[in-house]
N, C-alpha and C positions, 0 to 999 in steps of 0.2 A: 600569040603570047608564047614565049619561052620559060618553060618550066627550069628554074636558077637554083633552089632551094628543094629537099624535102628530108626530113627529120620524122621520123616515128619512135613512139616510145609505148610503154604499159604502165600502165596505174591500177591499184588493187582499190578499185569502186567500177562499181556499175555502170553501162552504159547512161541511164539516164541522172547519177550522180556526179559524174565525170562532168558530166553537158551542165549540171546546174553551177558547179566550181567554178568551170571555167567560162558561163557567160555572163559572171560577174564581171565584166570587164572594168569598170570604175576602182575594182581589189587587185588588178594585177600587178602594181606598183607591188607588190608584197612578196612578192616572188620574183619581179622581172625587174630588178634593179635598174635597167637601163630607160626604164620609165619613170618619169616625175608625176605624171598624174595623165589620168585618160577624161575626158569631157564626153561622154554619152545624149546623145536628143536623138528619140526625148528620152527624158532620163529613167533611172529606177529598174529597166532591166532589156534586155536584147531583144530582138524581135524583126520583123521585115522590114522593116521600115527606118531602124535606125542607122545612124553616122557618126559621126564625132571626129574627134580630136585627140591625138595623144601628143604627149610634150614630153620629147625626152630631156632626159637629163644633161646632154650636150647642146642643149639651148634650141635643136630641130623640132619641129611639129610638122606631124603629116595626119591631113585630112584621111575618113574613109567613110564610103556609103553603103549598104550592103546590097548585096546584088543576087544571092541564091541565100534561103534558108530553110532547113528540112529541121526540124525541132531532134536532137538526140541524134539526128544524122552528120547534119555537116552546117557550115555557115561560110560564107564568101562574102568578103568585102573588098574593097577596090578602091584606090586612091592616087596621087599622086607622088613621086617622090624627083626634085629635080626635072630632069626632061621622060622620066619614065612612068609609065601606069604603071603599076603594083597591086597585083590581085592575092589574097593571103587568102587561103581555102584550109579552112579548121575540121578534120575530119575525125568520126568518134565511130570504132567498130566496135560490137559485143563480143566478146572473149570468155564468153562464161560468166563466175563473178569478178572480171577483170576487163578493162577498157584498152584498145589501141587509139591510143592519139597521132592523126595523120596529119601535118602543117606543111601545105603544099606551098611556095609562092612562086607567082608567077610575071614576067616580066616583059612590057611592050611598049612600043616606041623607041625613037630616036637615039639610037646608041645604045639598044637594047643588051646587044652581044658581046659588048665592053662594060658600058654604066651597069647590067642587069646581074652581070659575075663578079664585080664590086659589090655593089650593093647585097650579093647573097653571102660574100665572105664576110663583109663588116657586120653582118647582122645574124651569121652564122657563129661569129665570135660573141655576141650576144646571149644566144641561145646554150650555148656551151654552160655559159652560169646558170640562165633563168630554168631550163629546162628541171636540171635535180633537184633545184630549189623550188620549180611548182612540185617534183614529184614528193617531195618532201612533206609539203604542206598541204597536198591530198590526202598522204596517207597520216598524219596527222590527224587528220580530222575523222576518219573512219570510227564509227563507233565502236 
């Protein structure tokens, strides 16, 4: 796999409030504008064993399964997109009382080192918005 992507940021919550935000996945629509809704199974919350579905708002849906998950550490899922795997590794480190958010993706198969450099600018144009608008609505929420 070809590491395409990685983005890091800080959010003023905790390691394991950071981790409960954001694996609400079915809420990201709220911040990640370039999603129309995510389909979670099974549903109700993250865990080893789920997948889904997300449906962006450009009319694509890409599958993902998950495939490493360390609770408040990290989580990795893997799907396809076009002729490529697509592994997206969500990492959470402690900072004190402040969180580094690490968003690895990684990219394999077939025209990986063309489609995988694509695939990380068009969705690194993504991130551009959704990123200050999840930080937004983390710190938001801090009591």
């Amino acid at each position: 796999m070809l590491t395409v992507l990685r983005r890091e940021f800080e959010v003023n919550l905790r390691q394991a409030e950071a981790w409960r935000h954001l694996a609400r996945v079915e809420d990201w629509p709220s911040w990640a504008k370039h999603i129309k809704r995510i389909e979670l199974d099974p549903r109700g919350g993250l865990g080893p064993r789920s997948a889904g579905t997300i449906h962006l708002r450009n009319g694509i849906k890409s599958t993902f399964r998950m495939v490493e998950f360390n609770p408040h550490e990290n989580w990795k899922w893997s799907g396809r997109f076009l002729w490529l795997k697509v592994a997206y590794d969500h990492v959470f480190e402690a900072q004190g009382a402040r969180t580094r958010l690490i968003w690895i993706v990684e990219c394999g198969g077939w025209g990986r080192s063309v489609l995988g450099r694509l695939f990380a600018w068009l969705y690194n144009k993504n991130l551009d918005k959704a990123i200050p608008a999840l930080i937004e609505e983390m710190h938001s929420r801090v009591p």
